[in-house]
C-alpha positions as CSV (number, residue, x, y, z in Angstrom):
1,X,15.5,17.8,14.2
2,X,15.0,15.6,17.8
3,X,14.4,12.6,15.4
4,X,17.2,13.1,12.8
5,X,19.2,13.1,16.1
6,X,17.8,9.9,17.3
7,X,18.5,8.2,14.1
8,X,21.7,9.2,13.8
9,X,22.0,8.0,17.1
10,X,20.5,4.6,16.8
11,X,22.2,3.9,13.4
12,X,25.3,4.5,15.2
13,X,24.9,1.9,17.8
14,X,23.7,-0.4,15.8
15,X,26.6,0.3,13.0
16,X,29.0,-0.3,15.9
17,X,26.9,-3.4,17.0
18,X,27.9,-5.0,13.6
19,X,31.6,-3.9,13.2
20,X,31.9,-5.8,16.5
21,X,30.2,-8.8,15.3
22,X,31.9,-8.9,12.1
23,X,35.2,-8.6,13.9
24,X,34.3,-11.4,16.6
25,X,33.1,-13.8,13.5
26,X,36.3,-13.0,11.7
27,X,38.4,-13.9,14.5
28,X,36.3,-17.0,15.6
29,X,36.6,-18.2,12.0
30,X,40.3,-17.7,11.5
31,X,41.1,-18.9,15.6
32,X,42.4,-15.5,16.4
33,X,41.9,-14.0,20.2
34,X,38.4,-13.2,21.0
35,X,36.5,-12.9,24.3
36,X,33.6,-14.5,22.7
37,X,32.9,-18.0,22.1
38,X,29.7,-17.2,19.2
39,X,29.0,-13.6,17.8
40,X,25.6,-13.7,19.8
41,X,27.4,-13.2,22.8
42,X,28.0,-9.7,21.5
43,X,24.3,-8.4,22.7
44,X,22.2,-6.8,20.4
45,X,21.9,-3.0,21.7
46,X,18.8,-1.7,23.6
47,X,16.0,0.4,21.7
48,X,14.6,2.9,23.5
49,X,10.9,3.7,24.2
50,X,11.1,7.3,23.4
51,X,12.9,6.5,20.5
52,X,10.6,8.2,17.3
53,X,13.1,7.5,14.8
54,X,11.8,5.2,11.3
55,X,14.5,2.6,12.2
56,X,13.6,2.4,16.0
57,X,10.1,2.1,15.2
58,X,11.0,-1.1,12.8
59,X,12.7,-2.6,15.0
60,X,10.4,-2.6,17.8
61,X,7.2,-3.1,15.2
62,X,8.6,-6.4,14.4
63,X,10.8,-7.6,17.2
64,X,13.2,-8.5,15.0
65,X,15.9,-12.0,16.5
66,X,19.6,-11.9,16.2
67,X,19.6,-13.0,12.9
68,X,17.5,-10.7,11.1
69,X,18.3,-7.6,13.3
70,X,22.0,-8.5,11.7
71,X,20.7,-8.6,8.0
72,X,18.7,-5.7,8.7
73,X,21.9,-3.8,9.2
74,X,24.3,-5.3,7.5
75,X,21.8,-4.0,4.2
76,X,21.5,-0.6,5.9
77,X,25.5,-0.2,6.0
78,X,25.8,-0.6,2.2
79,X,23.7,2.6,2.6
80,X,24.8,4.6,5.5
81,X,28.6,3.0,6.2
82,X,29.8,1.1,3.7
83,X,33.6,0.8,5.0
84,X,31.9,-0.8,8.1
85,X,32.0,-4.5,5.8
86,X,35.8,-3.4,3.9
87,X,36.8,-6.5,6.4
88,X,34.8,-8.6,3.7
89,X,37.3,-7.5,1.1
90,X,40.6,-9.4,2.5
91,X,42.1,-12.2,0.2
92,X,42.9,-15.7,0.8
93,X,46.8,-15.1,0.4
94,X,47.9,-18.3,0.0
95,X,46.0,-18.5,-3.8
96,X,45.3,-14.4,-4.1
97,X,41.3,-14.6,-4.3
98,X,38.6,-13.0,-2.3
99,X,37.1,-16.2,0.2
100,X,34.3,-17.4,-1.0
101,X,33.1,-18.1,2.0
102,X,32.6,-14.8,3.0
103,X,29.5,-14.4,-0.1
104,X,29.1,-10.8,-1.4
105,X,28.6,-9.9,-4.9
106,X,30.7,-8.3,-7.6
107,X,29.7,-5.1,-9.0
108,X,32.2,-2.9,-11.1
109,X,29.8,0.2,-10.9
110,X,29.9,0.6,-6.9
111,X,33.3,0.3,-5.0
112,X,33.3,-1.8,-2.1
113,X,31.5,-5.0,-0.4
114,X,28.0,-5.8,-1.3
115,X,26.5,-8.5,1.1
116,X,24.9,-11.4,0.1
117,X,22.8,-13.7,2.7
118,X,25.8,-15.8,2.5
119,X,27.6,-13.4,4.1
120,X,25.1,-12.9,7.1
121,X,25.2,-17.0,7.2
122,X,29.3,-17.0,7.1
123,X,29.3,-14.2,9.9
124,X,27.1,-16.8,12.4
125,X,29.4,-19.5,12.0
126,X,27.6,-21.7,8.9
127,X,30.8,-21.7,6.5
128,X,31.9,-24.6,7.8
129,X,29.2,-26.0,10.5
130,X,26.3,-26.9,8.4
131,X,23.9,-27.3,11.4
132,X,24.1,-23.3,11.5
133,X,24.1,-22.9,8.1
134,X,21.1,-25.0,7.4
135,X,19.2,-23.3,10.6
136,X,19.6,-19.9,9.1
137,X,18.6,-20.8,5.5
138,X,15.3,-22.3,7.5
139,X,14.9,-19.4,8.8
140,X,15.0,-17.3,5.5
141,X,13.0,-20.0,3.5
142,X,10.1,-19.8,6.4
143,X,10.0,-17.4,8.7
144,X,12.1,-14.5,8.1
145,X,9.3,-11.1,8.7
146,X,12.2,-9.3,6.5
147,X,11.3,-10.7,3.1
148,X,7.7,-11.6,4.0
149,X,6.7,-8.0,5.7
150,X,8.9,-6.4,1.8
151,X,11.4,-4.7,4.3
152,X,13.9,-6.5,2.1
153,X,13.6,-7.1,-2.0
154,X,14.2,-10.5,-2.6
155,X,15.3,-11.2,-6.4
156,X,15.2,-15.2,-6.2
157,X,12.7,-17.0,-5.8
158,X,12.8,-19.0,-3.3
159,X,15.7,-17.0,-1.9
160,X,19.0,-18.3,-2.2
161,X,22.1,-17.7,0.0
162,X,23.5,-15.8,-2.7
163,X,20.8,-13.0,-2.4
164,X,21.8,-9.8,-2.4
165,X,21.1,-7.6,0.5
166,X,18.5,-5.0,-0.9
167,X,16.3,-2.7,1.4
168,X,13.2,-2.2,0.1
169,X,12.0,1.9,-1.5
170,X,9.0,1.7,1.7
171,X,11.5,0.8,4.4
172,X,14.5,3.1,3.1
173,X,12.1,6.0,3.3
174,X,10.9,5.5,6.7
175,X,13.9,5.2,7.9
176,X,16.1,8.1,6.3
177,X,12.9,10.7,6.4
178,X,10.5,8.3,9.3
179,X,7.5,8.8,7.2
180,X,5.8,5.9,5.0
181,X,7.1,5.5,1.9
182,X,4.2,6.2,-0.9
183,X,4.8,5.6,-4.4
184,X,5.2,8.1,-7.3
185,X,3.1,7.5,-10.5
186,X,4.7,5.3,-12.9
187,X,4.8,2.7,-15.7
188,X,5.2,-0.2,-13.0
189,X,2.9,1.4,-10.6
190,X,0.3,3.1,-12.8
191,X,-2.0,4.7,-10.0
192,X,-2.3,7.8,-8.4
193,X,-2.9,8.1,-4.4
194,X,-6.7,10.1,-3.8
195,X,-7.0,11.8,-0.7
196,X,-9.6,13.9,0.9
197,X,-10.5,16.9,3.7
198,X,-14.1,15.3,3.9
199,X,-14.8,13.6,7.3
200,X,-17.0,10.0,7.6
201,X,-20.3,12.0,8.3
202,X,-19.7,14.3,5.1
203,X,-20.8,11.0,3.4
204,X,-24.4,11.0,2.7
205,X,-25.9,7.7,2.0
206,X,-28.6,5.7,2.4
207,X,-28.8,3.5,5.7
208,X,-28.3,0.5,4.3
209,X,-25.1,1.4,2.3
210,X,-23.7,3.1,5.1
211,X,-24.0,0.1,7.2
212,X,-22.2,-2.0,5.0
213,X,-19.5,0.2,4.3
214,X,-19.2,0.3,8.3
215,X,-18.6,-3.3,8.1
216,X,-15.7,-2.4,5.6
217,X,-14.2,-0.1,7.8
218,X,-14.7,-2.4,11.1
219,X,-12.8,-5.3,8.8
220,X,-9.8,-2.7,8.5
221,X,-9.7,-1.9,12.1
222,X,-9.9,-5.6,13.1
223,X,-8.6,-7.7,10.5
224,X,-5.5,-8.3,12.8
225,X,-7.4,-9.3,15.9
226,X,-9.3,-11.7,13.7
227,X,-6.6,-12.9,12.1
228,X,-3.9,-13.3,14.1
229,X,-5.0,-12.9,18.0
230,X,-8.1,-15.1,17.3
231,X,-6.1,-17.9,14.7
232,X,-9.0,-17.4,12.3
233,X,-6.1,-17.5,9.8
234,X,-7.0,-20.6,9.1
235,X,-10.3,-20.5,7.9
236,X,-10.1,-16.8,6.9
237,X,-7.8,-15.2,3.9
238,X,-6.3,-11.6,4.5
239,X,-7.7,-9.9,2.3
240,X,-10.8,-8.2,1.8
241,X,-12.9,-7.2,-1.5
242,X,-15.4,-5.0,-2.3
243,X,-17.7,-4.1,-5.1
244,X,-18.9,-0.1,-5.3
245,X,-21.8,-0.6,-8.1
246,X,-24.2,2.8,-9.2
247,X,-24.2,6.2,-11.2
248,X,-21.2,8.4,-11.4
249,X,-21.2,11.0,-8.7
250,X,-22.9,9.3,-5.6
251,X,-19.6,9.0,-3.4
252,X,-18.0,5.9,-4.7
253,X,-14.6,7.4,-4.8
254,X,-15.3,9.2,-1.3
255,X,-16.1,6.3,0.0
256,X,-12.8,4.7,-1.0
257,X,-11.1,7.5,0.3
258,X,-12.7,7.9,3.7
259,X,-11.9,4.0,4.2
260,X,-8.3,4.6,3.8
261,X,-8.6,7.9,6.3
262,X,-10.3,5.8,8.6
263,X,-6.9,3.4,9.4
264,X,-4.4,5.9,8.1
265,X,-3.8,4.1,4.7
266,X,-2.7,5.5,1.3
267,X,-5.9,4.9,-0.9
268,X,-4.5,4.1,-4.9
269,X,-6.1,4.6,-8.2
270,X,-5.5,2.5,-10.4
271,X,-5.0,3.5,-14.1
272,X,-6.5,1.1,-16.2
273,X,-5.5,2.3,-19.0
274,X,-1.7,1.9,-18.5
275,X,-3.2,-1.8,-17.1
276,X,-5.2,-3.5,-20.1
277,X,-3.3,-4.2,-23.1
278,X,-4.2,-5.9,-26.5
279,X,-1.0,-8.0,-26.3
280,X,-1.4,-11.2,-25.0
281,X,0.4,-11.5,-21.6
282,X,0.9,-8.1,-21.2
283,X,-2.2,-7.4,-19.1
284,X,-1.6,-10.0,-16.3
285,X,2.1,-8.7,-16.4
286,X,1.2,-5.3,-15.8
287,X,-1.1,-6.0,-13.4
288,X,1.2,-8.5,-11.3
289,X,3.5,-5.5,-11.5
290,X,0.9,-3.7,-9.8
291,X,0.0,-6.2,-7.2
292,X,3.9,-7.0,-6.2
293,X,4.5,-3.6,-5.3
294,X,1.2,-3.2,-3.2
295,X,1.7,-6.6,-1.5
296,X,2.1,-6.5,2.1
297,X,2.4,-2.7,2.8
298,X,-1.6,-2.4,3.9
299,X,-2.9,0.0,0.9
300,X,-5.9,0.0,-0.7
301,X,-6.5,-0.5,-4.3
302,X,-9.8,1.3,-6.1
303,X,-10.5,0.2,-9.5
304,X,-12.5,2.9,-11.0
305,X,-14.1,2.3,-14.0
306,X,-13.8,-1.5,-13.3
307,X,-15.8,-3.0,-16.3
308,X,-12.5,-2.6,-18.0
309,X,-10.7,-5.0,-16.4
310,X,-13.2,-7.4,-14.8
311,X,-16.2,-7.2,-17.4
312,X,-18.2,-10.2,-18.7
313,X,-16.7,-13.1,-20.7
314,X,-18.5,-15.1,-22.8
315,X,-17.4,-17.0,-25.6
316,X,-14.2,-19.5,-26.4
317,X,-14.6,-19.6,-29.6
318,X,-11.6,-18.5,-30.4
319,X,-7.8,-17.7,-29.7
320,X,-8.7,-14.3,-28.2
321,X,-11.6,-15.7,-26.1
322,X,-9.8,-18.1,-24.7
323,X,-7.0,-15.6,-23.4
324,X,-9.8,-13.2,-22.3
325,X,-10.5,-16.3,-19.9
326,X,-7.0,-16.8,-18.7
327,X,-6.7,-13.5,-18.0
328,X,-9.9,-13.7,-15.8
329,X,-8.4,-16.5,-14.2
330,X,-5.3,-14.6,-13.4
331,X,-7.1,-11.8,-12.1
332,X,-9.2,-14.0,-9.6
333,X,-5.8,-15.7,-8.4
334,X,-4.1,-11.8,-8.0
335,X,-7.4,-10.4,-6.4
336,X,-7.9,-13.4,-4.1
337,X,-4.2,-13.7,-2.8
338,X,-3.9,-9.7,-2.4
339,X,-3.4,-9.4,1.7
340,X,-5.5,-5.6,1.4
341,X,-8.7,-4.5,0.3
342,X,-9.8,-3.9,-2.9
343,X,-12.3,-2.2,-4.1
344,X,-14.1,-2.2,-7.7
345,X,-16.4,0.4,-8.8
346,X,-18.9,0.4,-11.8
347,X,-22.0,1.7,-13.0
348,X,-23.8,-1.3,-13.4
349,X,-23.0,-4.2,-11.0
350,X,-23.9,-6.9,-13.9
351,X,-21.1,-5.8,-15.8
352,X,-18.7,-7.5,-13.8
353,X,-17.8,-11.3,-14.3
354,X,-19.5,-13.9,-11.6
355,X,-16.4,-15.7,-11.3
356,X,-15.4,-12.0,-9.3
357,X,-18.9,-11.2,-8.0
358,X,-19.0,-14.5,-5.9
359,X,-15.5,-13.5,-4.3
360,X,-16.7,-10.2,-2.6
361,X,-17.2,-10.0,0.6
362,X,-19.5,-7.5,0.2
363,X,-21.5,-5.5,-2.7
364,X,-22.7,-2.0,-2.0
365,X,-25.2,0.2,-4.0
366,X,-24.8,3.6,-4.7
367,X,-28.1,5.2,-5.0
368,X,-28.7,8.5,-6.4
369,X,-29.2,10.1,-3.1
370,X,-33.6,10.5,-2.5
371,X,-35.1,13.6,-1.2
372,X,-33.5,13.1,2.5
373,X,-29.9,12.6,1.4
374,X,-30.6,15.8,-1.3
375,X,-31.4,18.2,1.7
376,X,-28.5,17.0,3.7
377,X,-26.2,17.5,0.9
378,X,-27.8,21.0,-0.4
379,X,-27.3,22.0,3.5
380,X,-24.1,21.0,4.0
381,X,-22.5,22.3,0.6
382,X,-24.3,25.8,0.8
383,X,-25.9,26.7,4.0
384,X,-23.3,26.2,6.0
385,X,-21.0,27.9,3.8
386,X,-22.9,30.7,2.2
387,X,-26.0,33.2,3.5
388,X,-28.8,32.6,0.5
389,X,-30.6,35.6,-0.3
390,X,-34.1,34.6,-0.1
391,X,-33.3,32.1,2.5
392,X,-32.6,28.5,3.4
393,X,-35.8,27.4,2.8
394,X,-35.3,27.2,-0.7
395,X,-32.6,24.6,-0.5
396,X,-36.0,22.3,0.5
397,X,-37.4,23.6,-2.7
398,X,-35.1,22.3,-4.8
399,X,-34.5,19.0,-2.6
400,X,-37.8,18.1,-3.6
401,X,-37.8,19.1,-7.0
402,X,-34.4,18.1,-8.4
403,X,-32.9,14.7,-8.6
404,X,-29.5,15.2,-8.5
405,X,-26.3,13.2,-7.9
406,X,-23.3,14.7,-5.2
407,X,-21.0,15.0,-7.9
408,X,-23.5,17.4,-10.2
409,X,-24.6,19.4,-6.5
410,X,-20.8,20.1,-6.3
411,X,-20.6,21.3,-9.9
412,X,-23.3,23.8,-8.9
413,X,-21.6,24.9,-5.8
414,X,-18.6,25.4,-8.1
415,X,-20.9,27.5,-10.2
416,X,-22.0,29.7,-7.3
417,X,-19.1,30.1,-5.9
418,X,-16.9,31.7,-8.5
419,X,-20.7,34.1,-8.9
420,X,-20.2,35.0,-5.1
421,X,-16.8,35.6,-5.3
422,X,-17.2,37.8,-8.3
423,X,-20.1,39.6,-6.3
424,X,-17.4,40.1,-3.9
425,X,-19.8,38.6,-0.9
426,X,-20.2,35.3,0.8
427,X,-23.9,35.5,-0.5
428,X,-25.4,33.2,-3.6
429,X,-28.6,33.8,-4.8
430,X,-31.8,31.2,-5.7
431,X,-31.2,32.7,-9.0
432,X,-27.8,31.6,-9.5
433,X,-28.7,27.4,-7.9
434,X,-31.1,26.9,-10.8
435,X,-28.5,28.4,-13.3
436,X,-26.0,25.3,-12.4
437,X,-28.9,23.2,-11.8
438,X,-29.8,23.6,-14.9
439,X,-26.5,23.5,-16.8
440,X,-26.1,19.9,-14.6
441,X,-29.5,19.0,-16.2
442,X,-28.1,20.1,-20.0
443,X,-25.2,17.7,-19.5
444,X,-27.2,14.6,-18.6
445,X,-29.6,15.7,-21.5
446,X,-32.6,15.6,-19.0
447,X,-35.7,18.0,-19.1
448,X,-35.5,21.2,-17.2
449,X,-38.4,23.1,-15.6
């Protein structure tokens, strides 16, 4: 409730911020009285430290200048106040049109002034000195953190003075609810955010694998001291990609997720399904859908399954071939320019194209887990959970004996679970482990004994 307050609170000001700004550009335009000689005289209110609110934590994040902190709200009003611009809606008597020169778009489905960039520009004096005008259109065209960071949804490309003022879904969320905005499953965004309970030292691996994946998460933690801080910009790229290669159930999707826990990302699956499509075009369509809405907001993407998208082509022999290969080359320029990590996962790591392989920054192998790993895992799934009847000794027994992925141990503890809680006891017997070990084994067609 404190920080709906604060919001409210920090909106307010700010509204109030730009009514007066509006007001002193109107008056300065059409030579009426005014105290000031430029609307940034009329100072840009304070933010305060103990201000929690989504808004107040955007504007301090980015340290936003006159110009943008005025765009920022001036799109935010269209939301929250939109009488605050009705001054935008007085007519040039003298021929009975709206001035052009105040920008602002026409749309007979919403009542009322819809901004344009034009409008921001008109407001700081550009409509008729063209050293401010051509200052602030710099400033969109190269530096503005508003289109660049996606706080804004830019429609033109480059942008144009006569682009609307759009807020983007992320941004309005944090701001009306101060959480980060994380996207629903759809058409456009076909992927599904994976999350876990598991902690970093619930993933058993071998050394080796563990290490690298350390250097994963040390990348996320860093990336921005590297980066930026250290100007390595220049020789480094953003991003960061990753191949997961081994048999189903070793902790490739664990992995994905626990990277994401460690820096407080959403982690998305992508669904390749709703991604590859027979039509030509449609694939690199879908997926630049995919990438456009992921761009610049820090999540990771996990391509499970991966030999779907990023398999082996060989042949151009014909029509189809040859698209096969554009599409890898489209792929390459999407998964190269993307600013976050992604990750591919397969069985087999010669299934993916070389033209990818030589892009990664690092390839990990997911071993079924050896007898070490096996009695870490049969320990940590059941006797720390459950009392065994004839002891945990056994779980050493079967360590040795059964090679067995994560993902098949859990199906077992499944198993013995729903027998304990139909037993009515916390309490799972030897009997009952080599029942689901054995059903595992059944699956995989593999020899029990």
């Amino acid at each position: 409730m404190e920080t709906i307050t604060q919001t409210q609170s920090t909106l307010q000001q700010d509204i109030a911020w730009l009514e007066t700004v509006i007001e002193t550009g109107l008056a300065l335009y059409f030579e009426n009285d005014t105290v000031f000689r430029s609307v940034k005289e009329v100072a840009m209110p304070l933010v305060e430290e103990n201000d929690t609110s989504g808004y107040a934590q955007l504007l301090r994040t980015y340290n936003l200048v006159f110009e943008e902190r005025l765009i920022l709200i001036m799109t935010l009003a269209r939301y929250i106040k939109p009488q605050s611009l009705d001054l935008f809606l007085l007519k040039n008597k003298s021929i009975d049109v709206n001035f052009s020169e105040f920008g602002g778009i026409k749309d007979e489905k919403q009542i009322g002034f819809l901004p344009t960039l034009e409008t921001v520009s008109f407001i700081l004096g550009g409509a008729d000195n063209l050293n401010i005008r051509m200052q602030f259109m710099h400033m969109i065209y190269d530096s503005s953190l508003l289109y660049k960071e996606g706080i804004l949804k830019a429609q033109n490309h480059p942008i144009l003075l006569n682009e609307p003022l759009v807020l983007s879904e992320e941004y309005l969320n944090l701001i009306i609810t101060h959480k980060k905005f994380v996207p629903k499953y759809n058409s456009k965004f076909p992927a599904e955010e994976i999350t876990t309970n598991l902690e970093w030292e619930d993933l058993v691996l071998e050394i080796s694998a563990k290490a690298q994946l350390g250097e994963v998460k040390q990348w996320l933690k860093h990336s921005n001291l590297i980066l930026d801080d250290w100007k390595l910009n220049k020789n480094l790229k953003p991003g960061y990609r990753v191949l997961f290669y081994g048999p189903p159930g070793t902790g490739k999707t664990l992995a994905a997720t626990l990277l994401g826990k460690s820096i407080d990302t959403p982690v998305f699956r992508i669904d390749l399904s709703m991604i590859v499509s027979k039509y030509i075009g449609e694939t690199e369509k879908n997926l630049g859908q995919l990438f456009d809405k992921a761009t610049s907001k820090g999540w990771i993407l996990f391509f499970d399954e991966a030999d779907a998208l990023f398999s082996k082509r060989t042949n151009t022999n014909s029509s189809n071939d040859r698209h096969a290969n554009q599409e890898v080359a489209y792929l390459l320029q999407r998964v190269e320019s993307f600013d976050g990590l992604v990750i591919l996962a397969t069985n087999l790591q010669t299934n993916i194209d070389e033209a990818f392989l030589r892009r990664f920054q690092n390839t990990i192998h997911f071993t079924k887990p050896k007898y070490r790993e096996r009695k870490i895992l049969w320990t940590k799934m059941f006797a720390n959970t459950f009392e065994i009847s004839e002891g945990e000794d056994v779980l050493d027994e079967i360590a040795k004996k059964y090679e067995m992925s994560g993902g098949e141990m859990i199906n077992v503890l499944r198993y013995c679970a729903i027998k304990a809680a139909e037993s009515g006891e916390k309490k799972i017997s030897y009997k009952n482990i080599m029942t689901g070990i054995k059903r595992e084994y059944q699956k995989s067609n593999k020899t029990f004994n």
